[in-house]
FIDO-450037 format. One record per residue (C-alpha): residue in one letter; x, y, z. Coordinates in steps of 0.001 Angstrom, whole numbers, plus 500000, padded with zeros to 6 digits. Example, Ala and Ser with C-alpha at 12.3 -4.5 7.8 and 13.67 -1.06 7.14 Angstrom:
BEGIN
  type      xx      yy      zz
     a  512300  495500  507800
     s  513670  498940  507140
END
This chain:
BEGIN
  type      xx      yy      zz
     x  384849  947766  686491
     x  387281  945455  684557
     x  383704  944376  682117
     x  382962  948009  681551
     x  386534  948870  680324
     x  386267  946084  678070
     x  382715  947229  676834
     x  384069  950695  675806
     x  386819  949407  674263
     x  384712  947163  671731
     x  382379  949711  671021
     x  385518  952032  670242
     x  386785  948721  667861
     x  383658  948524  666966
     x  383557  952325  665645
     x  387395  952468  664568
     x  386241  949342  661975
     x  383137  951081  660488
     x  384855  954153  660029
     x  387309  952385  658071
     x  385041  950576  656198
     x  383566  953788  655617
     x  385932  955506  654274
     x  387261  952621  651959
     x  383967  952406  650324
     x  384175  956475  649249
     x  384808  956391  645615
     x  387152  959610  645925
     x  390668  959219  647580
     x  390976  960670  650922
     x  393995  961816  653235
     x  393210  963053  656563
     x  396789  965175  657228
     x  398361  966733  660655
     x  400157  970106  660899
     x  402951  968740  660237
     x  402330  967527  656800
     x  402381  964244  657845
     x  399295  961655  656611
     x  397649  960149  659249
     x  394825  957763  657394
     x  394319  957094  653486
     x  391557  955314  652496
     x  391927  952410  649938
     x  390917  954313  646497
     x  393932  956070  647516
     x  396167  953485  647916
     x  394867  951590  644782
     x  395203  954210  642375
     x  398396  955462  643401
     x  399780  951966  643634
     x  400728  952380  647729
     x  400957  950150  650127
     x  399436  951379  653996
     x  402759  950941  655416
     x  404599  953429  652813
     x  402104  956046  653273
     x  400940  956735  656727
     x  403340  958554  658812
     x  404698  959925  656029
     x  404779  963533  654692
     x  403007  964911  651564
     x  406475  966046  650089
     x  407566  962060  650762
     x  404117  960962  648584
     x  403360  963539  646198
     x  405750  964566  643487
     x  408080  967987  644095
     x  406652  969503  641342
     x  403014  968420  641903
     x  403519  970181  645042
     x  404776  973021  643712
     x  402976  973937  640630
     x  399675  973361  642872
     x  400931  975132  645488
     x  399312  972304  648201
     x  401341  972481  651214
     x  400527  976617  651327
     x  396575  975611  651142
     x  397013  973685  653736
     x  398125  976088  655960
     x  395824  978395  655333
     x  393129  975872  655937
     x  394456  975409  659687
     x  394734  979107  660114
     x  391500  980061  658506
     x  389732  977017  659281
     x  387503  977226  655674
     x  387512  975140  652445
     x  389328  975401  649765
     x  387844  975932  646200
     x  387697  972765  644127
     x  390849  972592  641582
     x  392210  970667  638441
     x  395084  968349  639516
     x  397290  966169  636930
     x  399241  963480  639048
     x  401136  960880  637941
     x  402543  958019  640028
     x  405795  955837  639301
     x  404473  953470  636795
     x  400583  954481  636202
     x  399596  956703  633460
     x  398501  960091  633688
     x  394991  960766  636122
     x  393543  963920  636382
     x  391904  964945  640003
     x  389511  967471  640863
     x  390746  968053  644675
     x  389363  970194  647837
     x  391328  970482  651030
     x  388606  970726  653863
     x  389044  971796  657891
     x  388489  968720  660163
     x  387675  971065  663492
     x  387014  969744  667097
     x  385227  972682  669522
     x  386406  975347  667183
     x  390031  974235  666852
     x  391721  972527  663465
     x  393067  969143  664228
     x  393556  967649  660471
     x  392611  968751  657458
     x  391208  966040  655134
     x  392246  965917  650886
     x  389496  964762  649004
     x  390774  963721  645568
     x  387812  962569  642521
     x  389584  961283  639571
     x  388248  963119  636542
     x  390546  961444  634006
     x  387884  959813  631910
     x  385563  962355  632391
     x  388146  964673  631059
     x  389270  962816  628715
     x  385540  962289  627415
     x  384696  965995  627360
     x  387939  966909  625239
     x  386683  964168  622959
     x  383414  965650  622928
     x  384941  969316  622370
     x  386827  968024  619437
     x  384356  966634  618114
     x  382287  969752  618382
     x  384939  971677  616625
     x  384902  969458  613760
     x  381162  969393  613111
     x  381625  973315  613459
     x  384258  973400  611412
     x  382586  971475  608734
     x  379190  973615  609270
     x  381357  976277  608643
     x  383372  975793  605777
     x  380874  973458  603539
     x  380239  975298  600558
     x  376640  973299  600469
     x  373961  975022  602050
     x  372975  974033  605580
     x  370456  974492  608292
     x  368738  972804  610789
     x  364673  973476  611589
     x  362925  972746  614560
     x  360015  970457  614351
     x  357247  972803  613168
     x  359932  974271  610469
     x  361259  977287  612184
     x  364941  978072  610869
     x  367383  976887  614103
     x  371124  977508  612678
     x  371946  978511  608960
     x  375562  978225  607906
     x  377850  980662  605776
     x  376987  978599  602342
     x  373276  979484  603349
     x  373752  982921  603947
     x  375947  983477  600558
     x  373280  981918  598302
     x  370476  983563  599757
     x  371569  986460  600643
     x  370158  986538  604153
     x  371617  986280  607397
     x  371568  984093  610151
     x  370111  986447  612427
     x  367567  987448  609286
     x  365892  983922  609142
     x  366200  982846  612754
     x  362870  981757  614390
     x  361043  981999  610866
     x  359620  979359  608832
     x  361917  977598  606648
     x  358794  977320  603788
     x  358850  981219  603958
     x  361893  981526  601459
     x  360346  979213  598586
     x  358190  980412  596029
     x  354150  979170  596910
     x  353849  976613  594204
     x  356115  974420  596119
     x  355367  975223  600002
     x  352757  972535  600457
     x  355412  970100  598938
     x  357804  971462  601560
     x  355073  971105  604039
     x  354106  967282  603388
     x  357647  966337  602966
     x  359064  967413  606668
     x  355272  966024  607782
     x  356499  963131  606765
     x  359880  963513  608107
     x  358320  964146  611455
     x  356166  961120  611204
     x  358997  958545  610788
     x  360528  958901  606960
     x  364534  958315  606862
     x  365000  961395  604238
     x  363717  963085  601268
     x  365774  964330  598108
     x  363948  967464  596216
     x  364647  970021  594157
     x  363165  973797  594586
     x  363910  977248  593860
     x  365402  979359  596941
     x  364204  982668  596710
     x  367083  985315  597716
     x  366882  988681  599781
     x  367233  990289  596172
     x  363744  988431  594768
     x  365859  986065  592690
     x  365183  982260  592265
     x  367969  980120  592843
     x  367673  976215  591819
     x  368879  973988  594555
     x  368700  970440  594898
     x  367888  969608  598574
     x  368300  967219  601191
     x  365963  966917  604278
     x  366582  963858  606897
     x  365421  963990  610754
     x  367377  964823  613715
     x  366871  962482  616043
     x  367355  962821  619887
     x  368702  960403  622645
     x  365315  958637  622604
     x  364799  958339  619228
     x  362441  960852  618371
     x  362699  963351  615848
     x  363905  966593  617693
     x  363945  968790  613926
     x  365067  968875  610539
     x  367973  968822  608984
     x  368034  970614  605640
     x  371156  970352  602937
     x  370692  971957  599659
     x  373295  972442  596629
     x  372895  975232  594427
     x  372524  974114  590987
     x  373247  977389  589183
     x  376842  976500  587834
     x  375895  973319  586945
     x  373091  974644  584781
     x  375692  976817  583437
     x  377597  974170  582556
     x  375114  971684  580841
     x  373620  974972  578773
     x  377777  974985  577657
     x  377847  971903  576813
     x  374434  971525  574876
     x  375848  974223  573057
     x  379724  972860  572122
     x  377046  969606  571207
     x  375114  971575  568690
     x  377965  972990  567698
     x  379899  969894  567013
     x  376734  968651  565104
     x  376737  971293  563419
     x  379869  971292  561809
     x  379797  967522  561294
     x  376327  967837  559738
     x  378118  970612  557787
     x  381405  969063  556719
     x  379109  965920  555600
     x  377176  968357  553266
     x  380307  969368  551659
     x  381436  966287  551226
     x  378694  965252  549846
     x  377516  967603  547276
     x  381137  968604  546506
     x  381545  965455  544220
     x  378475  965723  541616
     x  379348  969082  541376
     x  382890  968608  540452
     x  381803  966262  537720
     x  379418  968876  536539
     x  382592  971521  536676
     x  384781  968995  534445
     x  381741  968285  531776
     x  381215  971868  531674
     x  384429  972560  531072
     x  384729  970262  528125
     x  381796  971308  527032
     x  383335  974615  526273
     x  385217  973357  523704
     x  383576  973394  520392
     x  385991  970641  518878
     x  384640  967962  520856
     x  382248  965164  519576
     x  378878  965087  519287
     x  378600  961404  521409
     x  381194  963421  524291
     x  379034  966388  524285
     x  375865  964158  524913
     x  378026  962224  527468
     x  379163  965604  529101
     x  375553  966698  529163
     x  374292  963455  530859
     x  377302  963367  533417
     x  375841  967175  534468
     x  372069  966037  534708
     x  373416  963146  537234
     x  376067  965353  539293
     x  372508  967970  539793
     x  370168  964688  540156
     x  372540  963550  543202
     x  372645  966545  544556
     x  369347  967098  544708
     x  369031  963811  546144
     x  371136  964561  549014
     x  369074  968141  549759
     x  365817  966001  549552
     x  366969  963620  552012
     x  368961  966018  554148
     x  365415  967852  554172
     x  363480  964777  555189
     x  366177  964295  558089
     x  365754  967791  559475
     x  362251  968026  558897
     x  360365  964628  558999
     x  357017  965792  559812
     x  356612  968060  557053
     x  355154  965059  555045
     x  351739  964170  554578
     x  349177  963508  557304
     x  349252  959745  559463
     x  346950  957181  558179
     x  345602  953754  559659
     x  348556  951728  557555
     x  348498  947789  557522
     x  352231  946749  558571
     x  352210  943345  557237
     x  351419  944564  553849
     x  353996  947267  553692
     x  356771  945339  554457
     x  355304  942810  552176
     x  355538  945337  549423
     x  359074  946870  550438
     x  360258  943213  550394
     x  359428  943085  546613
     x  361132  945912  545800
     x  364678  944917  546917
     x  364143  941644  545106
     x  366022  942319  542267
     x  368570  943533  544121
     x  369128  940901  546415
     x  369172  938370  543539
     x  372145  940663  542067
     x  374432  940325  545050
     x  373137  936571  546171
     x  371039  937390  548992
     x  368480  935389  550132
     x  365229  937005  551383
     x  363525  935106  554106
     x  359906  936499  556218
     x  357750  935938  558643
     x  354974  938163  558700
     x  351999  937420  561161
     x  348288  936484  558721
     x  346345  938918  561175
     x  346778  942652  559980
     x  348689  944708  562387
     x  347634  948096  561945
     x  349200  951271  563356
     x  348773  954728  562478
     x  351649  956660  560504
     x  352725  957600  556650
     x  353009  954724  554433
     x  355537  956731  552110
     x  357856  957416  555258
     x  357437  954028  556677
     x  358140  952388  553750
     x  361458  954452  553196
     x  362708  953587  556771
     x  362360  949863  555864
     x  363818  950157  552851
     x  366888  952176  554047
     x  366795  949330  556735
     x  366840  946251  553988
     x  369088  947812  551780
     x  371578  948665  554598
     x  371758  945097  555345
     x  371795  943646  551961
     x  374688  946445  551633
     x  376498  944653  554585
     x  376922  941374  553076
     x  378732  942470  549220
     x  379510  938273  549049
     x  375703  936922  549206
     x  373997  936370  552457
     x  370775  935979  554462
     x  368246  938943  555294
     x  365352  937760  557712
     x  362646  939598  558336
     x  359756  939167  560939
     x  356983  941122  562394
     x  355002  940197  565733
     x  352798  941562  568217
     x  354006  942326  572443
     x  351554  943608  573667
     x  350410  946970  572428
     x  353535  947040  570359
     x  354969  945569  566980
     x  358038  944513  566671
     x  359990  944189  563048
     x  362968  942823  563140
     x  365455  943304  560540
     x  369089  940652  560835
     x  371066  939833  558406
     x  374200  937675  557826
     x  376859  940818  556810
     x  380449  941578  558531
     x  378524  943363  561609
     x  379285  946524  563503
     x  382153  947492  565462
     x  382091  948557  568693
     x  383669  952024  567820
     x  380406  952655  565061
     x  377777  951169  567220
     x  377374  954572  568939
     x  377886  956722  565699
     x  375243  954461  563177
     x  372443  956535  563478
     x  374588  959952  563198
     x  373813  961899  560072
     x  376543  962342  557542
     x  378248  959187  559311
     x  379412  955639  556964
     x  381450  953121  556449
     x  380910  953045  552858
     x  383996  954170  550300
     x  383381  957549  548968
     x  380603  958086  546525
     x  378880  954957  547561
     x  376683  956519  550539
     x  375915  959499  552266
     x  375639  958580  555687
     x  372037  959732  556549
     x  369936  956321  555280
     x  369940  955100  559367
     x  369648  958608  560297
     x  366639  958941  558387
     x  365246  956008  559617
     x  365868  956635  562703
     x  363999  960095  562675
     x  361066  958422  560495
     x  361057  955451  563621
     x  360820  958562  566451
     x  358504  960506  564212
     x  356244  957676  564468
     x  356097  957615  568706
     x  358240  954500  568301
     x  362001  952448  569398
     x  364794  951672  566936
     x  367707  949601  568377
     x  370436  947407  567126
     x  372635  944389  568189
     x  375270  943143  566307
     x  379176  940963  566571
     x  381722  941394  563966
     x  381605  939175  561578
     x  378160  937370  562610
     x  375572  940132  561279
     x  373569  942956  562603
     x  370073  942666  564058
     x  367594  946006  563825
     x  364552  945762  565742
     x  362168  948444  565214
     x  359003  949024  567643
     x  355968  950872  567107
     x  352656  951243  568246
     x  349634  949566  567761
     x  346714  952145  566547
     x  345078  952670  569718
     x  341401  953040  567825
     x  341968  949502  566687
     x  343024  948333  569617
     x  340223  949261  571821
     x  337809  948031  568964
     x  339649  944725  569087
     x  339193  944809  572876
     x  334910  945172  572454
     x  335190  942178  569918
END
């Protein structure tokens, strides 16, 4: 009898141990609770997370454990009541609780009947802590609200396409540009609002998107509800899912409208600004030989004056209208370079050879020495020998001009490639920086008045581009200026060169 007592009473140790364990290993906290308020078992997620010990909870009533106004604002202790007289669940509630000393924890909580034949013995509080999930999901809201907010208020345009290209969201920007609204382009192809030469464009580029490509910067017209073509400068990358794959398309475009606007405007103020400098230089220069031809004039009025001063008036008036008609001819050949005679096959070597000797005599004057190194193959390239020959010249003259107490002007001509190269340095005072950018501008020098009229570089410059070729320059203060002038080879010769 004694053995059997003792049987029942392990297997009911036995039992009271695994439903311990049991409820220990629940991840939610659990009280089971009497009438009376008072908590008969806790399990140990419980304890742990509300920093309790076993011995200060059990025995003890809800209103001893739980915060008054936890209590209260929950309304708990009335729930459980009606649980024992109604013997149903409770729906699941939101719970913030927070113990002496432990931060803030959300619970999700029910309050369920624990019934024996019919009748309500306990009811059992099952608590889940939802703090991080919570916390996580506020995170993720404000997040949301940011992207939206940005969707919203970008004044780019936006929209998102599904893989095949049909429109999937399309934000205010989108709908102000085009015209259309959201609930317009919804479900229809994103190519559908381009004009056709571009749709197959459009078409390889979110193939490619599809297929792997990181993004792809383009630029074409958005036709609007009202038929009109905007210019926008787009944006497509892939939206990518959790696995990595390419879940749609992801579309930004600017609308380039203003900023067309705005370089038209300024092209403008530039021509302008050309303009008048081009004009002011005209003035400037034409004003003086014709106020020495107003002065001779005048003198020549007078019948009292010599015979030798009336010759000298008349010759002073057939210079001032000589200079000035210089200046039109050149300001003519600036403006309109290609009005000259038709391109020949012109050997280089021999030009420059000839230009050379004609700036002799003025290099000996001001103590220049003339050094060359031209190539004994003839380089030929087509162009005008007349216009080449001036831009060289302006080119030697400018640099013998540069160094007023003797210097030296080297000159060389090579081959790269399918190019020649002439280079032009000489020994003068250099270029500041504040000119280097302003050399080649027409009415633009350095000279004192009367002694230049600021378009010898510009001509040679136009001459240089007339010719499909490159004029640059290098140059230090005080060290000398280097001009190197490319142009190409005659592409007739060339190839016959290549048979040889």
């Amino acid at each position: 009898m004694r053995s059997a007592e003792n049987k029942v009473e392990g297997s009911f140790d036995r039992y009271e141990k695994l439903y311990e364990m049991l409820l220990d290993a629940i991840p939610s906290s659990v009280l089971l609770i009497g009438r009376d308020t008072r908590i008969i078992t806790a399990n140990r997620n419980f304890l742990e997370k509300n920093r309790r010990s076993l011995s200060s909870t059990l025995g003890y009533r809800l209103e001893e454990v739980f915060p008054d106004i936890i209590l209260n604002q929950m309304n708990i202790i009335d729930q459980i009541r009606q649980v024992f007289e109604r013997n149903s669940p409770t729906k699941g509630q939101l719970m913030s609780y927070r113990a002496p000393g432990v931060p803030l924890r959300i619970y999700y909580y029910r309050i369920l009947p624990f019934s024996r034949k019919g009748t309500v013995e306990n009811v059992i509080l099952l608590m889940d802590d939802m703090t991080e999930q919570v916390r996580l999901s506020e995170e993720v809201r404000r997040v949301e609200l940011h992207l939206a907010s940005i969707f919203e208020s970008a004044s780019d345009i936006i929209l998102s396409t599904d893989t095949k290209g049909m429109i999937l969201s399309w934000n205010p920007a989108a709908e102000r540009v085009s015209g259309y609204r959201f609930e317009e382009v919804r479900d229809h192809r994103f190519v559908d609002y381009f004009p056709l030469d571009p749709r197959k464009e459009i078409e390889s580029v979110f193939l490619g998107l599809r297929g792997g490509e990181k993004s792809w910067m383009a630029e074409w017209d958005l036709i609007t509800k009202d038929g009109e073509s905007v210019h926008v400068s787009w944006v497509c990358s892939p939206m990518k899912d959790e696995n990595d794959q390419t879940a749609g398309i992801v579309a930004v475009g600017r609308d380039l409208s203003e900023r067309r606007k705005l370089e038209t405007q300024l092209l403008q103020s530039q021509k302008y600004a050309a303009l008048g400098v081009m004009a002011g230089g005209i003035a400037h220069e034409i004003r003086n030989p014709l106020a020495i031809c107003s002065s001779a004039a005048q003198f020549l009025k007078d019948e009292d004056i010599s015979p030798e001063f009336r010759m000298e008036c008349a010759e002073k008036i057939h210079a001032g209208i000589q200079r000035a008609s210089i200046i039109i001819e050149n300001l003519l050949r600036f403006a309109r370079p290609s009005a000259s005679s038709e391109f020949n096959d012109v050997t280089l070597s021999s030009l420059i050879q000839e230009t050379l000797i004609l700036i002799a005599n003025q290099a000996r004057i001001q103590q220049v020495e003339i050094s060359s190194h031209l190539p004994d193959d003839p380089l030929w390239i087509s162009g005008n020998a007349s216009l080449l020959q001036q831009a060289f010249l302006n080119l030697f003259l400018n640099g013998i001009k540069a160094m007023p107490d003797g210097g030296k002007l080297h000159v060389s001509v090579e081959r790269a490639g399918q190019e020649v190269v002439i280079s032009v340095a000489d020994t003068g005072h250099g270029i500041s920086k504040e000119d280097m950018d302003k050399i080649f501008d027409p009415f633009y020098t350095t000279a004192p008045v009367g002694k230049g009229t600021g378009l010898g570089l510009s001509i040679c410059y136009s001459i240089v581009k007339e010719h499909s070729g490159a004029i640059e320059v290098e140059s230090a203060e005080g060290k000398g200026s280097a001009f190197t002038v490319r142009l190409p080879i005659t592409q007739t010769l060339l190839s016959t060169a290549q048979e040889i």
